[in-house]
Backbone as numpy.savetxt, mean C-alpha at the origin, in Angstrom:
# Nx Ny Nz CAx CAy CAz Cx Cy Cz
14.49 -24.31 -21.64 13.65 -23.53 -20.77 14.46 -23.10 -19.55
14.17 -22.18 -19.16 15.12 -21.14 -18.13 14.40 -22.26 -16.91
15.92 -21.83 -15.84 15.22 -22.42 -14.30 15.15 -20.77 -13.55
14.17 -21.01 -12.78 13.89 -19.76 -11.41 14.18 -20.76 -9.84
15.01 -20.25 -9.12 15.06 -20.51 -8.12 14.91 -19.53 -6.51
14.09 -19.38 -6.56 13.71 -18.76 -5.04 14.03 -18.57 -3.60
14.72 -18.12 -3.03 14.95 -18.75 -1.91 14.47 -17.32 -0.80
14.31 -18.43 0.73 14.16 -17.65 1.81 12.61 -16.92 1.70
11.64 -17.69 1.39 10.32 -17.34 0.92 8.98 -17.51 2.56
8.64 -15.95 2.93 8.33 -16.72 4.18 7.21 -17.58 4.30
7.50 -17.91 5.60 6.01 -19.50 5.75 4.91 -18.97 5.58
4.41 -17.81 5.75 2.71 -17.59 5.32 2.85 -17.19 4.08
3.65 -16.59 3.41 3.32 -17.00 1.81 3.83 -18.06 1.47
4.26 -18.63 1.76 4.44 -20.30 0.84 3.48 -21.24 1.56
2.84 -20.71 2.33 1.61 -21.58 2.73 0.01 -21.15 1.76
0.18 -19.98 1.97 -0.86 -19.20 0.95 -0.57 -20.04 -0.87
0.52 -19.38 -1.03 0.79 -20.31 -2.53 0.81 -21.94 -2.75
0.61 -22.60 -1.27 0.69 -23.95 -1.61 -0.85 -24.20 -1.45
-1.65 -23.63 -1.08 -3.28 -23.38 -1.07 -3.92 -22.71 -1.82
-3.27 -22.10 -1.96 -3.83 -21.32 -4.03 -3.34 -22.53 -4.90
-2.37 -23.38 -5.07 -1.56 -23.68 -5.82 -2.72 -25.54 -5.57
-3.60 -25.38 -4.80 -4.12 -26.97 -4.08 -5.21 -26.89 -5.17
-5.89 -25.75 -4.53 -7.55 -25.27 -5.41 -7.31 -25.12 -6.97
-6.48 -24.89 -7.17 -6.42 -24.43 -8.80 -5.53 -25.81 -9.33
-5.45 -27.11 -8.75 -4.92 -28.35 -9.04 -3.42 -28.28 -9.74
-3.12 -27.53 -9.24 -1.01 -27.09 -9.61 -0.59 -27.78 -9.04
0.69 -27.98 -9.15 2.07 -27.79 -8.30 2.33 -25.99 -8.18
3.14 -25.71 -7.10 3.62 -24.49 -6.59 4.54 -24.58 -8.15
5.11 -24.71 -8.40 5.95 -23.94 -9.48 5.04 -23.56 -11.01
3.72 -24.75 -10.75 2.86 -24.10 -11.61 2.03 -22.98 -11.50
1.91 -22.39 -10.63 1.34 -21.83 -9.55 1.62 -20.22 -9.92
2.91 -20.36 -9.64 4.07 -19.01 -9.84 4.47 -18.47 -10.55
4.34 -19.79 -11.72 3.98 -19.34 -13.28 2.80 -18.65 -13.82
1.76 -19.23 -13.34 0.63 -18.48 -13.86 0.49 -17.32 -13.19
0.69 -17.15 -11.79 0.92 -15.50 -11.46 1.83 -14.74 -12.03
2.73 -15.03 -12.03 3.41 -14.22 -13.21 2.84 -14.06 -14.20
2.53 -14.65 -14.84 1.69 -14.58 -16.63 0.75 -13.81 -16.36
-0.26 -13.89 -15.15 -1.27 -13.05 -15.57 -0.52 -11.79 -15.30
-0.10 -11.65 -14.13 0.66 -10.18 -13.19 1.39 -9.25 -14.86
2.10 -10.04 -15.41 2.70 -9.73 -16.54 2.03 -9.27 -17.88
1.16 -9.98 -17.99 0.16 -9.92 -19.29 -0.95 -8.79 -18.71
-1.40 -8.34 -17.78 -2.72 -7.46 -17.06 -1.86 -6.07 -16.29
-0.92 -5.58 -16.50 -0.44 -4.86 -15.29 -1.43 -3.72 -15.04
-2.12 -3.45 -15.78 -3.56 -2.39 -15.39 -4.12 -3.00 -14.20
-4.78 -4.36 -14.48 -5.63 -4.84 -13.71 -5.79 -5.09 -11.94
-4.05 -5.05 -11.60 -3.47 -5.31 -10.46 -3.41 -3.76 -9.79
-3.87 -4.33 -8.38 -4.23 -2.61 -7.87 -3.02 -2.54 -7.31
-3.13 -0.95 -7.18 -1.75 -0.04 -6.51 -2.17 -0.39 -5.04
-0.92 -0.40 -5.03 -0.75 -0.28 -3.34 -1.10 1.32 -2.69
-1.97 1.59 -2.20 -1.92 2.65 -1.36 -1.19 3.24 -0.68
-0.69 2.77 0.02 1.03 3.40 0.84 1.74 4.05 -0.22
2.27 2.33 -1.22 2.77 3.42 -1.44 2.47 4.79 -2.96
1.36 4.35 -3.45 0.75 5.87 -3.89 0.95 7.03 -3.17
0.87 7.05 -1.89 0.75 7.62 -1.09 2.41 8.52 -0.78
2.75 7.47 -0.70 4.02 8.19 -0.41 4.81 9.17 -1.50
4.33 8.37 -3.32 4.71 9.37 -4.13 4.45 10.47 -4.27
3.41 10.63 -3.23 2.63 12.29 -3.70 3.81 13.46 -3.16
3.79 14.40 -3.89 4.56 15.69 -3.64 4.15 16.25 -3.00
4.75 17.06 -2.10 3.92 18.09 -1.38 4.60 19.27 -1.66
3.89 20.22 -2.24 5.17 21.78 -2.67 4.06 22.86 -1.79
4.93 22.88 -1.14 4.52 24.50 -0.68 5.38 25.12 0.19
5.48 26.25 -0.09 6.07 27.44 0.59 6.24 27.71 2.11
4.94 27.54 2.79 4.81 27.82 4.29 5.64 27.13 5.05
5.98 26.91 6.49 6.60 26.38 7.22 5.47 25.78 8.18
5.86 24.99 8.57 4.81 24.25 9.76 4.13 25.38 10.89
4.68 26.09 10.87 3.89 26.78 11.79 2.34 27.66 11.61
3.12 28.05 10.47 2.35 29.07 9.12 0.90 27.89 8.61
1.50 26.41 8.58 0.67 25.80 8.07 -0.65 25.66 9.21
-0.21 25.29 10.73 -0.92 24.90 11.44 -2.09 26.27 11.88
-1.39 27.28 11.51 -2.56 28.79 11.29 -3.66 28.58 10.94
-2.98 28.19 9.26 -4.22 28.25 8.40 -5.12 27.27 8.86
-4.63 26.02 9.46 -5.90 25.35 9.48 -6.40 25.94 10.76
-5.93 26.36 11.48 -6.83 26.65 12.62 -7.94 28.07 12.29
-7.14 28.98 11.30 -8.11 29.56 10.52 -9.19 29.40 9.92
-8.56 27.85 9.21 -10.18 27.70 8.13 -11.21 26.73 9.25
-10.80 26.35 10.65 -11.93 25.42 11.39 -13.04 26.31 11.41
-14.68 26.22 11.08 -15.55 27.14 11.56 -15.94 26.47 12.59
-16.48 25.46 13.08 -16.72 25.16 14.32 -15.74 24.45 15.95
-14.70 25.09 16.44 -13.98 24.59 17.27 -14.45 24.01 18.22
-15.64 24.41 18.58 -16.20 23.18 20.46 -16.01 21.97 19.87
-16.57 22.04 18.62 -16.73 19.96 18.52 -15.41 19.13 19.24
-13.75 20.21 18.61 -12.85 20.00 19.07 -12.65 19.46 21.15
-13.59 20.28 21.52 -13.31 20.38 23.08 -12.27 20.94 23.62
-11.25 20.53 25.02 -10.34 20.75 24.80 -8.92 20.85 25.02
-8.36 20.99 24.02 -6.99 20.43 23.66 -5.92 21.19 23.99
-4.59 20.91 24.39 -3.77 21.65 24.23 -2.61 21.49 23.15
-2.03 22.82 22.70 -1.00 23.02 21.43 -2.21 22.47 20.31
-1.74 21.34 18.88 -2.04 21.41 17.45 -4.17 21.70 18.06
-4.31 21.36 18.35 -5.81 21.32 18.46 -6.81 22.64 19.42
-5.96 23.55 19.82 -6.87 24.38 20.57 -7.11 25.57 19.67
């Protein structure tokens, strides 16, 4: 059987995993195993991180920032709500 050795793991997660690892009557190396197994065996089940979803998104377009900040000031129909602002918001 293979060894895993870990190192430099910080104190609030190895405090978290030694308290997950209490309730579910493990040892930490049993612990780390079964997260893995499930993490491994379910990868659907485990949610995306938002960031970074986020960050994969593409952005394609043509305009330049200036061009962009037009349009939206074009498409606002109601500006008072805004009040008021000076430069991106007036």
């Amino acid at each position: 059987m293979a060894i895993l050795q870990v190192r430099d793991i910080d104190d609030r997660l190895y405090s978290s995993l030694k308290e997950k690892a209490q309730k579910e009557n493990r040892s930490i190396s049993q612990e780390v195993i079964s997260i893995l197994e499930y993490y491994l065996a379910n990868p659907d089940r485990i949610k995306k991180n938002p960031t970074r979803e986020f960050l994969n998104l593409l952005w394609e377009d043509d305009k330049n920032a200036d061009e962009i900040v037009q349009e939206i000031h074009r498409s606002r129909k109601n500006k008072r709500n805004l009040g008021k602002f000076d430069g991106l918001f007036n």
